[in-house]
C-alpha positions in Angstrom: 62.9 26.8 30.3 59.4 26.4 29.0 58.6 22.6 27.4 57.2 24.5 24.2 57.2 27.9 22.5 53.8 29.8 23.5 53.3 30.1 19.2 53.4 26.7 18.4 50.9 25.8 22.0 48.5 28.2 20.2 48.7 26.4 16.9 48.1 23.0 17.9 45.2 24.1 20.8 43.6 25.5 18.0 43.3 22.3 15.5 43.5 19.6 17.9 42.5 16.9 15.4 45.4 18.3 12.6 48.4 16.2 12.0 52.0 17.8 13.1 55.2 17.0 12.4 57.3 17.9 15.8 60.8 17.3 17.2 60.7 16.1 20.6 63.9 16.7 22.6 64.8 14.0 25.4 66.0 13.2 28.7 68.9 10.8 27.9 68.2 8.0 24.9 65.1 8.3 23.0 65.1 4.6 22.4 63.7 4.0 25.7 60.6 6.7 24.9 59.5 5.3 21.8 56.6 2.7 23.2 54.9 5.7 25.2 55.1 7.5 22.1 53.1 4.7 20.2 51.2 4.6 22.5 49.9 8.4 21.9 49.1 7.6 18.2 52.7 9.1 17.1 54.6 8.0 14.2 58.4 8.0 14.9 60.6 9.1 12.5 64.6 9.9 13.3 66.5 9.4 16.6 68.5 11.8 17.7 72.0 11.3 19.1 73.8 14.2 19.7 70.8 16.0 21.0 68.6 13.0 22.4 65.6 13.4 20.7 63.0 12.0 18.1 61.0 13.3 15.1 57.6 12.6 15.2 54.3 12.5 13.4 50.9 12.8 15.4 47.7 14.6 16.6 48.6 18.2 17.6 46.3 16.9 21.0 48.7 14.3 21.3 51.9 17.0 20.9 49.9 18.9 23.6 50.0 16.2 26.1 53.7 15.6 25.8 54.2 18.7 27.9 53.0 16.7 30.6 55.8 13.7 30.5 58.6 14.0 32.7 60.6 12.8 30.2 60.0 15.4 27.6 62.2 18.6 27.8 61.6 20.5 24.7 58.5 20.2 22.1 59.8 21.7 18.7 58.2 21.9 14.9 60.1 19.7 12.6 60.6 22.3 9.5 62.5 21.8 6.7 66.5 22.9 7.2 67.7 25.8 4.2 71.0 26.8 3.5 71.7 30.5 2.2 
């Protein structure tokens, strides 16, 4: 399974510097992630549970070099949830 959709890779390649608001999905507890992802410039918001995972805030050039950490297994855009 690929790391990130090949639609959302497109979008942040093309504004590198542009702020994104991402899910990132976990291998086990999230807690333990959270320095390394200070330490790329992001912004944590939730932790995730259920689904280990965080929602962050950051550089899409920062999102783009999650794909790289072993830890990382799925790179998502945090949109807004709707109900019908």
């Amino acid at each position: 399974m690929e790391k990130m959709a090949p639609a959302l890779h497109q979008k942040l390649g093309a504004s590198p510097d542009s702020i994104v608001a991402l899910i990132v999905r976990t291998d086990g507890d999230p807690a333990r992630y959270l320095p390394r992802l200070a330490e790329l410039g992001f912004a944590v918001g939730h932790q995730f549970r259920l689904l280990p995972g965080v929602s962050v805030r950051g550089r899409a050039r920062a999102a783009l070099s999650l794909l790289d950490e072993a830890w990382v297994l799925r790179v998502e855009e945090d949109q807004p949830v709707t109900t019908m």
